[in-house]
C-alpha positions as MATLAB code, in Angstrom:
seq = 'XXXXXXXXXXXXXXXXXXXXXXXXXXXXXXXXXXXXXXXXXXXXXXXXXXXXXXXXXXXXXXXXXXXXXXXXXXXXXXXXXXXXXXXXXXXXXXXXXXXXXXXXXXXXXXXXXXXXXXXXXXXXXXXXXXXXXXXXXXXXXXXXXXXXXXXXXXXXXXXXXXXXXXXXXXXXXXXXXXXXXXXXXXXXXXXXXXXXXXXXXXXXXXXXXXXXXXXXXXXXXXXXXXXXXXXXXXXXXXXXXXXXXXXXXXXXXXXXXXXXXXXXXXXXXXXXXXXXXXXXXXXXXXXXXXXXXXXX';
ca = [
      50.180  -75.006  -29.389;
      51.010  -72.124  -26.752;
      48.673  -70.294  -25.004;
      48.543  -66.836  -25.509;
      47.998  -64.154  -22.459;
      45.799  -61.497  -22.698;
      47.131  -58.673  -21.402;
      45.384  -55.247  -20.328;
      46.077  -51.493  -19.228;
      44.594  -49.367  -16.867;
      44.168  -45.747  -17.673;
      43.853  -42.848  -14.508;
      40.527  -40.548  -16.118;
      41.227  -38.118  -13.728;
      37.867  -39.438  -12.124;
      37.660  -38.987   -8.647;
      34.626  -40.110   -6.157;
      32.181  -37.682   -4.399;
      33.545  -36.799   -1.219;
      31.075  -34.485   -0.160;
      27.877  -34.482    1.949;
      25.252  -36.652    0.970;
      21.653  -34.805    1.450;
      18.179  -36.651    0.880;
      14.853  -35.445    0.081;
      15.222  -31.557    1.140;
      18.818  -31.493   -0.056;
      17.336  -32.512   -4.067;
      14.459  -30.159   -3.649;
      16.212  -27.399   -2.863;
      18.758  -28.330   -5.653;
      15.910  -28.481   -7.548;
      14.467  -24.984   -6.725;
      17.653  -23.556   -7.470;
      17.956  -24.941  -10.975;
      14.787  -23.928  -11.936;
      15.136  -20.372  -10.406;
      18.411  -19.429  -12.210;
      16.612  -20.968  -15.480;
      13.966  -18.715  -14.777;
      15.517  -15.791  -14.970;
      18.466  -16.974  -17.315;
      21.340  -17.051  -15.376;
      24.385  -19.011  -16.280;
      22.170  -18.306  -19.661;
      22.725  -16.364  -23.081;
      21.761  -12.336  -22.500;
      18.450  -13.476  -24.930;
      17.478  -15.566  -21.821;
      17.928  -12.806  -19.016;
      16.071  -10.005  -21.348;
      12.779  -10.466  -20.564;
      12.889  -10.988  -16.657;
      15.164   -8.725  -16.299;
      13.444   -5.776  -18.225;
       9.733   -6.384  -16.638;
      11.511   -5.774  -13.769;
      12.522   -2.560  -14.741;
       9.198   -1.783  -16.415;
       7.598   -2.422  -12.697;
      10.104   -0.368  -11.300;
       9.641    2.613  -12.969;
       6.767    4.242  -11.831;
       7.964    3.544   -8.289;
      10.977    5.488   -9.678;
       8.651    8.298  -10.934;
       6.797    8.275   -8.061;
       9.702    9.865   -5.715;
      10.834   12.058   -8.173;
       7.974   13.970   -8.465;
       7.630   13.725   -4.815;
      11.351   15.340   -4.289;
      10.500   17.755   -7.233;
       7.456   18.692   -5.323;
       8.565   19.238   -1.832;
       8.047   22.277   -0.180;
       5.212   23.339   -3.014;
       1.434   22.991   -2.694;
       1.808   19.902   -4.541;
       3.605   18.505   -1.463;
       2.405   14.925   -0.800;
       0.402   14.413   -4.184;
       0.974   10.576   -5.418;
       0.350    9.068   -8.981;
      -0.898    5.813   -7.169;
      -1.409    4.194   -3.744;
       0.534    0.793   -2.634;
      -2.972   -0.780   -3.450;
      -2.447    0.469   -6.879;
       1.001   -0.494   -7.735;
       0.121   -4.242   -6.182;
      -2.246   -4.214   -9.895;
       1.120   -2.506  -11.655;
       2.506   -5.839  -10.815;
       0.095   -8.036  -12.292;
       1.761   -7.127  -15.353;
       4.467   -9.929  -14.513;
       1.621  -12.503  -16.056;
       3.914  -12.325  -19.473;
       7.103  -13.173  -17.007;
       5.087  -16.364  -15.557;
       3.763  -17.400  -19.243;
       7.105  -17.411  -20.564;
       9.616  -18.735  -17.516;
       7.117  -20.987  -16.002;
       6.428  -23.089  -19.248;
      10.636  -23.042  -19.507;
      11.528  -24.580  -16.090;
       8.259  -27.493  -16.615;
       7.794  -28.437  -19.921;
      11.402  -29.178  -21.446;
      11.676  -31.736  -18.724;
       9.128  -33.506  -19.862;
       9.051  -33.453  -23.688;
      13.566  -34.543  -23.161;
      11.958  -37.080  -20.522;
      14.637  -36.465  -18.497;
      11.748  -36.651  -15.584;
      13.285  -40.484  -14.849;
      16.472  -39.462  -14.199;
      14.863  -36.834  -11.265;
      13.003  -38.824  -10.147;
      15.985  -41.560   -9.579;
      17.141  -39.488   -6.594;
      15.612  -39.009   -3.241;
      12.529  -36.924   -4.787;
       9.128  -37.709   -4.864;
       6.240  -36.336   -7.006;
       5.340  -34.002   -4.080;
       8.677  -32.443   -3.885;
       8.840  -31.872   -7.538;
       5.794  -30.052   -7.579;
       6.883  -28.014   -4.373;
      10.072  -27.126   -5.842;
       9.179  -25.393   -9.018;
       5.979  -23.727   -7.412;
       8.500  -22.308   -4.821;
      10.745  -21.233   -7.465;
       7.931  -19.568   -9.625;
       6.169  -17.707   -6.977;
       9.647  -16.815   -4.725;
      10.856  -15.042   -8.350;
       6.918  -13.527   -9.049;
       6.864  -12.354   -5.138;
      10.617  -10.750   -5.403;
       9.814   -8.588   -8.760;
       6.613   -7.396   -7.263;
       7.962   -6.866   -3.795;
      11.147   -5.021   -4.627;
       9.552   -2.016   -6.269;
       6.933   -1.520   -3.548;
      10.228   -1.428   -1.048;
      11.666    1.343   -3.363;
       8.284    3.474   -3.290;
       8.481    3.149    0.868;
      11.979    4.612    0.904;
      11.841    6.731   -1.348;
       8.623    8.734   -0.337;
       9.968    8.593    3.373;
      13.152   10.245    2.378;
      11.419   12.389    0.233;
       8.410   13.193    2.447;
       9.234   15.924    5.461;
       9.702   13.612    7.965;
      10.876    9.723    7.645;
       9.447    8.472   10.655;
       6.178   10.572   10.346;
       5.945    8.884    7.144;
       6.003    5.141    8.369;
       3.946    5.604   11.192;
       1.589    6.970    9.009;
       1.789    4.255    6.327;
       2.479    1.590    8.588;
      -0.413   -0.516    7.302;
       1.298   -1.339    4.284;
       4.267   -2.687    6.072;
       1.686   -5.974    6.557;
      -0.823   -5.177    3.720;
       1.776   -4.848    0.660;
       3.562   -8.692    1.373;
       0.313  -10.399    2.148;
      -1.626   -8.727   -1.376;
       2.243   -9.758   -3.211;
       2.076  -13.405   -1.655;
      -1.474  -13.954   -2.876;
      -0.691  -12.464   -6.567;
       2.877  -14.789   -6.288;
       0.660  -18.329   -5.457;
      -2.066  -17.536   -8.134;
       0.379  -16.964  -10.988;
       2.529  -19.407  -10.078;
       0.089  -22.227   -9.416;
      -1.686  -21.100  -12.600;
       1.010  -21.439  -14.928;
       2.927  -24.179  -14.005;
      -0.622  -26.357  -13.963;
      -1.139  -25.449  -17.277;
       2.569  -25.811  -18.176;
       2.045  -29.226  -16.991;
      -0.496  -30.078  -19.582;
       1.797  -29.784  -22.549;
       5.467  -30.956  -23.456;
       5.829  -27.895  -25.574;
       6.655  -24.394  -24.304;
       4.736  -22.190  -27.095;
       1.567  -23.654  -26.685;
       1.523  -23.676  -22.754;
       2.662  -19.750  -22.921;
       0.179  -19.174  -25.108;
      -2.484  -21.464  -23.109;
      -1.634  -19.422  -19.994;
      -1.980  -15.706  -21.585;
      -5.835  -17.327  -23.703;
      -7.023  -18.682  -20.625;
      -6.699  -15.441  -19.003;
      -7.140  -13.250  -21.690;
     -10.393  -14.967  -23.155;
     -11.869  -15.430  -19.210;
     -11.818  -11.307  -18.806;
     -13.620  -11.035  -22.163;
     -16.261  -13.597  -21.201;
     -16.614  -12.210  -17.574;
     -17.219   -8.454  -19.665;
     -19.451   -9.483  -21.483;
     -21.595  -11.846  -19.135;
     -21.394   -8.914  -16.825;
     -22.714   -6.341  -19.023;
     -25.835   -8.954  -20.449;
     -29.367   -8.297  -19.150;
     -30.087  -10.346  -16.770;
     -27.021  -11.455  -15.415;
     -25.688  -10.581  -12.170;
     -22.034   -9.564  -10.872;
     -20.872  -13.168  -10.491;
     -20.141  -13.832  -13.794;
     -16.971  -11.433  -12.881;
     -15.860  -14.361  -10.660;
     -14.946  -15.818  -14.125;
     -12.068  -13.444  -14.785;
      -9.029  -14.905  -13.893;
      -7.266  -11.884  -14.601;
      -8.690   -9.624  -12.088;
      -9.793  -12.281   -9.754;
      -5.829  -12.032   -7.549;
      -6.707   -7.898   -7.920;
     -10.006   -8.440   -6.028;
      -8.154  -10.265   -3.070;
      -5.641   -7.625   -3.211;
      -8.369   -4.901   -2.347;
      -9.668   -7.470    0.569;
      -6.332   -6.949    2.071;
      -5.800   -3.116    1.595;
      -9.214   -2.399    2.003;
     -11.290   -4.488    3.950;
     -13.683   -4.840    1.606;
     -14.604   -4.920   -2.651;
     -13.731   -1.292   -4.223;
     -16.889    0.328   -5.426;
     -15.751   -0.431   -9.504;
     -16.571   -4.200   -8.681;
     -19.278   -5.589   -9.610;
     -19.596   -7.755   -6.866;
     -19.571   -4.920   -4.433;
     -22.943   -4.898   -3.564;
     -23.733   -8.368   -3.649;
     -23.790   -9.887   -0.118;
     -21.233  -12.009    0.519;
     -19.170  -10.793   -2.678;
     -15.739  -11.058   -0.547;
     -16.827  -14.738    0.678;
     -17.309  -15.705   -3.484;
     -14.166  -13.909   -4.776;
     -12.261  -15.765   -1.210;
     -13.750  -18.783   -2.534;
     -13.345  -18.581   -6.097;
      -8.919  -17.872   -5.514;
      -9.348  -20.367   -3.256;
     -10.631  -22.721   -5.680;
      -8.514  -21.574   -8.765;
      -5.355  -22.130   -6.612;
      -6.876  -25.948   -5.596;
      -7.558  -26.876   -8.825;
      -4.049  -25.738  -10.172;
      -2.447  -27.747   -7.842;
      -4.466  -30.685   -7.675;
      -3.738  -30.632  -11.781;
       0.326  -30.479  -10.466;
      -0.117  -33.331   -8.021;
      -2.010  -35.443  -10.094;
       0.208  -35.385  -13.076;
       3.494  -35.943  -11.365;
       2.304  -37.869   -8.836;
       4.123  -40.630  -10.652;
       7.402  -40.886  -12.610;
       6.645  -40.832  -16.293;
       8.642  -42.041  -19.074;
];
């Protein structure tokens, strides 16, 4: 009998090693971030995907636009100066963006977890804390931008507008401090809202929907509560949809405005401090907790 010999081939894939930098912990994260903010707001996406940031961006952006047209319109008439709404105002125009954050935050959190794809993350240099981090960052950084832009747009545009430019800062230069602090604070609530209740559920629908009921059904409990005999202005610390718009008038104003019910209580700005304080805690106590681990 003869032996036979096996004989092989080798075929050139075209596959070529990494040559590149090698980055660790920050490096993922911040690949991380990026992913998740150009899933946000649908980039390398279908148009279907980029419609909704995209337009509630222009629906915040409109009365800004408004704003200085009627101000140019105006000029040099005894209307001079007259204003639809203050920066304090249009801070509460942005709270609209709650739809935006209870549609992308469930996207960049939940599919992740109901693909279980979390493994594979979780293989690189990336811990549970940097997971969390990154998609907080991304949530809040895109929240912050669409609220921030538009308030930069009503600056300009009533200083060009307004007789003199510089006159015009000087005179508003409160709000070069007051309208990124109130925008920060709005940014971290949403964003640490919605992803912790994102993280409760594999399935986008029912976290969007979770995130827009919580809210929604806590300002009709806090109304009514409020309006029972008997029951004092806390119960308004219950409304999670007004509760960022309260710590928004503690930066522009220094105090509660008069409509809150809190505003005569003594220490209402110490409760409503407290009570975003502990909203924000909880939310990402809930993030920590369930990725402090990788799950399967």
């Amino acid at each position: 009998m003869t032996a036979t010999t096996r004989t092989g081939a080798v075929y050139d894939r075209g596959y070529r090693p990494y040559e590149g930098s090698r980055g660790g912990r920050r490096a993922a994260a911040l690949a991380l971030y990026r992913a998740s903010v150009r899933r946000a707001v649908g980039l390398r996406r279908s148009w279907r995907q980029k419609f909704l940031p995209f337009s509630l961006l222009a629906v915040v952006s409109v009365p800004a636009a408004v704003n200085v047209g009627i101000g140019f319109a105006t000029r040099n008439s005894p209307l001079e100066g007259f204003e639809f709404f203050t920066y304090r105002d249009y801070v509460g125009v942005s709270s609209s963006l709650l739809l935006f954050v209870a549609v992308c935050a469930p996207d960049v959190i939940c599919p992740e977890r109901r693909q279980r794809v979390l493994p594979i993350l979780f293989a690189r240099p990336l811990t549970g804390t940097d997971y969390v981090v990154a998609k907080l960052a991304a949530i809040a950084s895109l929240v912050f931008g669409f609220s921030f832009l538009p308030q930069v747009l009503l600056f300009v545009g009533q200083a060009l507008v307004s007789d003199g430019a510089l006159d015009y800062m000087r005179a508003n230069a409160e709000v070069v401090w007051q309208v990124p602090v109130a925008v920060s604070a709005l940014a971290l609530y949403y964003a640490a809202f919605s992803l912790a209740v994102s993280a409760l559920s594999s399935r986008r629908v029912v976290a969007g929907a979770s995130i827009l009921g919580l809210t929604l059904v806590s300002s009709t409990v806090s109304e009514i509560l409020t309006e029972a005999a008997n029951v004092t202005g806390k119960a308004e610390l219950l409304n999670l949809l007004n509760l960022p718009l309260q710590v928004r008038d503690l930066i522009f104003l220094g105090h509660l405005d008069r409509s809150s019910e809190l505003s005569g209580s003594a220490g209402g700005g110490a409760m409503v401090l407290a009570a975003y304080l502990a909203v924000v805690g909880v939310s990402l106590g809930v993030l920590w907790y369930r990725y402090r681990t990788v799950e399967t």
